[in-house]
N, C-alpha and C positions, 0 to 999 in steps of 0.2 A: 626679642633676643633669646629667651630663655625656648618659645616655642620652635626656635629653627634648630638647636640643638637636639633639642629631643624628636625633630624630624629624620635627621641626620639622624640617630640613634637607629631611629625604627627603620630607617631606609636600610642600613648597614644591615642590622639585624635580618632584613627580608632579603637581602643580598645573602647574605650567609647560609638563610634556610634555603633558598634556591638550590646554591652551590651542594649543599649538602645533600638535597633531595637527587639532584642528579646523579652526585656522587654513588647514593644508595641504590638508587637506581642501575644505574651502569653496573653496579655489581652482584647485585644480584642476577640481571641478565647475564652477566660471563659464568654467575656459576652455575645458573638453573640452566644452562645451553653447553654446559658442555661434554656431555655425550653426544647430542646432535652435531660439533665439533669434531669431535674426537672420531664419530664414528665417518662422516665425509671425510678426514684427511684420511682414515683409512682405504675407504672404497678410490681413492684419488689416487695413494699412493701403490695401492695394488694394482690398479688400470695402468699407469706409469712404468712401473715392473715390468706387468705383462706386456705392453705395445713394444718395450725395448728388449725383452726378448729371454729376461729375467726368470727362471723357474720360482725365485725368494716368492715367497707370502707374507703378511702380515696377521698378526694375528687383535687380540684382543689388546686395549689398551695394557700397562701394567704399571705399578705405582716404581717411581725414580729409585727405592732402594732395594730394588730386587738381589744387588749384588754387593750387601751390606752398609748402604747410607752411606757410602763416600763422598758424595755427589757434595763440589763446592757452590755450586749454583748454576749446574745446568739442567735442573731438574726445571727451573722458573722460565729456561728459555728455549723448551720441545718438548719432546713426548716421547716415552718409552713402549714399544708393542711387543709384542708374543711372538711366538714364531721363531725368526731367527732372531735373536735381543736385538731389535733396533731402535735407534734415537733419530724421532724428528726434529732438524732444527733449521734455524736460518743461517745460512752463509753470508757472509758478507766478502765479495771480491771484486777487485776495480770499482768500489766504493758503488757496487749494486749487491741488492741483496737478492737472493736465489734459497729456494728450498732444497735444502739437502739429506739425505740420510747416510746415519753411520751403524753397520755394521758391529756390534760388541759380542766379544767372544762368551763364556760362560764365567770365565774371571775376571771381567771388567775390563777387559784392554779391546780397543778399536782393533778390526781388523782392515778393514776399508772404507771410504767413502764412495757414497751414488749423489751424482745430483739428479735430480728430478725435473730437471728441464734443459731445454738443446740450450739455452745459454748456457748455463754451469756447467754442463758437460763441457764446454767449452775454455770456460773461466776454470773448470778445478785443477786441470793439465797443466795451467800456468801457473797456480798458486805456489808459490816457494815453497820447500819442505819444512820452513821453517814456522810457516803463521797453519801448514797445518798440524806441526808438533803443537803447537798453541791450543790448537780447537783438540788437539788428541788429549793434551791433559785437562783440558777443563772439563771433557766428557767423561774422561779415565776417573777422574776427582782427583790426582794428584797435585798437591802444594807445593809444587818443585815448579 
């Protein structure tokens, strides 16, 4: 009796380190990769630009509070680059998601959206004006 408990213990236990090894694991890979990351969506999304006919560039990555930390949490879901201020992120439209880029002025406000691929281009025509005032302000960082 007493030795099936303390099996069960050590088993949990070697469950735990597992989980945790991976855990440690996986994260250190996201963070030691990402410039290699950061620098392919670049070269991706410049190729993208250019085949559509785009003069934009992208430039260096740059840290989410270039335009005074406003940012309510979309700093965790894309990516800010140089050049002209743009934010990569994910769209979500017709319940597909699509990479998209938005356009920031030098004040923080959207000035347009690009998707990045002939679906979205597609999908962002129909988006209602209203789910992308949504994506406008959670980029914008406004709380309203």
């Amino acid at each position: 009796m007493m030795g099936d408990s303390k099996n069960q213990l050590k088993d949990g236990a070697i469950l735990v380190g597992w989980i945790a090894g991976i855990i440690v694991v996986a994260s250190l890979a996201w963070f030691f990769t990402q410039p290699l990351r950061s620098g392919l969506l670049l070269r991706n999304v410049n190729r993208v630009l250019e085949e559509s006919g785009d003069s934009r560039r992208l430039g260096e990555p740059v840290s989410p509070g270039w335009y005074s930390l406003k940012l309510t949490g979309s700093a965790a879901s894309g990516s800010f680059y140089e050049g002209k201020k743009v934010f990569i992120f994910t769209f979500i439209g017709e319940g597909t998601f699509f990479p998209c880029a938005a356009v920031v002025a030098p004040g923080g406000t959207v000035e347009e959206y690009i998707a990045l691929n002939n679906y979205g281009e597609k999908i962002l025509r129909q988006i209602p004006p209203e789910v992308l005032k949504v994506y406008t302000r959670r980029i914008e960082g406004k709380k309203s």
